[in-house]
C-alpha positions in Angstrom: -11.0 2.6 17.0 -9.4 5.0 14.7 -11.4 8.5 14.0 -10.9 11.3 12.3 -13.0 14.8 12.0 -13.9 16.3 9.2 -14.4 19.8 9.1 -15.9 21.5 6.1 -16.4 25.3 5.9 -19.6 25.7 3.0 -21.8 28.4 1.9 -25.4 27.7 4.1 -27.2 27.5 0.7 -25.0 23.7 0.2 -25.0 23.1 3.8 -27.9 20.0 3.4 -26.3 18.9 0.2 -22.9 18.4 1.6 -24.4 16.7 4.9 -26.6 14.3 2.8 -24.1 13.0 1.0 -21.5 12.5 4.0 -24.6 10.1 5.4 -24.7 8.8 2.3 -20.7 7.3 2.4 -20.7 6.8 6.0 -20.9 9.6 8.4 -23.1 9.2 11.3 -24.0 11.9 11.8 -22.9 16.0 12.1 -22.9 19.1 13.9 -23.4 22.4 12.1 -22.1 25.9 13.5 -24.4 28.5 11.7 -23.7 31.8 10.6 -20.1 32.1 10.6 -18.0 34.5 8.4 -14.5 33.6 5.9 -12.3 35.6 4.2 -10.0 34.1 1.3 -7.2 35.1 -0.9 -9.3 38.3 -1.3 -11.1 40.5 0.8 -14.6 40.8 0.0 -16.2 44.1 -0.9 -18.5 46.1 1.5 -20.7 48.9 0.5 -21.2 52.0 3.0 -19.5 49.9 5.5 -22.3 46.7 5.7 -20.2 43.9 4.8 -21.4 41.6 1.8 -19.7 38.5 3.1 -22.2 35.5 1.8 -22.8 33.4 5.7 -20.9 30.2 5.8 -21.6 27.2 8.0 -19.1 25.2 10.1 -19.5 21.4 9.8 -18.1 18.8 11.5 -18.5 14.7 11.0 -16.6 12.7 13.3 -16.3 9.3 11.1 -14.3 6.2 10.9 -10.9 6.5 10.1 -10.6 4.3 7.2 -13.5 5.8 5.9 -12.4 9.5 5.9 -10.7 10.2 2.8 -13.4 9.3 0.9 -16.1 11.1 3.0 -13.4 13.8 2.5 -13.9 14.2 -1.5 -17.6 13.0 -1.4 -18.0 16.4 0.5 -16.2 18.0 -2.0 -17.8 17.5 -4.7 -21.3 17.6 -3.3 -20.5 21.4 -2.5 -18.3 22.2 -5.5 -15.2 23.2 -3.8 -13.0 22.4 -7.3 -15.0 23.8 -9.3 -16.6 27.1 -7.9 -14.4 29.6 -6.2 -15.4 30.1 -2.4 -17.5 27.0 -2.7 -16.0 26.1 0.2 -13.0 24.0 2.0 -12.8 20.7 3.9 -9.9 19.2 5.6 -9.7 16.0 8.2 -7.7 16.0 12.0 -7.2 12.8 13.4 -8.6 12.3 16.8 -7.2 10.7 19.7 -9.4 9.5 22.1 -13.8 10.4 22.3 -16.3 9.1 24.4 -20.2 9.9 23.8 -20.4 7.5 20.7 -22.0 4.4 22.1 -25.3 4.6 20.5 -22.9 5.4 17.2 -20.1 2.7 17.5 -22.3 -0.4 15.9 -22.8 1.4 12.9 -19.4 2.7 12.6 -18.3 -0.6 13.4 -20.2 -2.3 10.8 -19.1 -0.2 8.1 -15.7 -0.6 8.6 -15.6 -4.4 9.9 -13.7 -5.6 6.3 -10.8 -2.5 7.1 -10.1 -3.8 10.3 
């Protein structure tokens, strides 16, 4: 079977947003790295050296391939990434082998059985 993973870098305030709506077109499911700090085209201000960096979370959905790209924008526009600058960023690998997904396959199976 044919995966990809998504990864999507969002503010924590659209963290559930963005996941809900991944579920919602397909993914299975998603792991979340918390706390994490981004930079951009530019650098963000400090004040008497504390940095004032909003927290970002890491996410990452490992989904069917021919369901990807459209997980893809889903994510973006449940967090705004067009629209609002630093919203956030999400981009898709392809992945070439993955074991661990037995109680997962069905599903992803199922949701792709007219693709394949």
């Amino acid at each position: 079977m044919q995966l990809k993973l998504i990864v999507a870098l969002v503010s924590d305030e659209k963290t559930k947003q963005v996941i809900d709506a991944a579920r919602e077109e397909g993914a299975t499911g998603a792991t979340t790295i918390t706390s994490c700090r981004g930079e951009g085209l530019t650098q963000e201000k400090t004040f008497l050296g504390l940095d004032l960096t909003a927290q970002r979370d890491v996410l990452l959905f490992l989904v069917a391939g021919p369901r990807a790209r459209h997980i893809l924008e889903t994510i973006a526009r449940a967090g705004s990434f067009d629209e609002e600058p630093g919203a956030g960023i999400a981009f898709q690998l392809s992945i070439e082998d993955a074991v661990g997904l037995k109680s997962q396959l069905p599903t992803l199976i199922h949701e792709i059985e007219d693709q394949i």
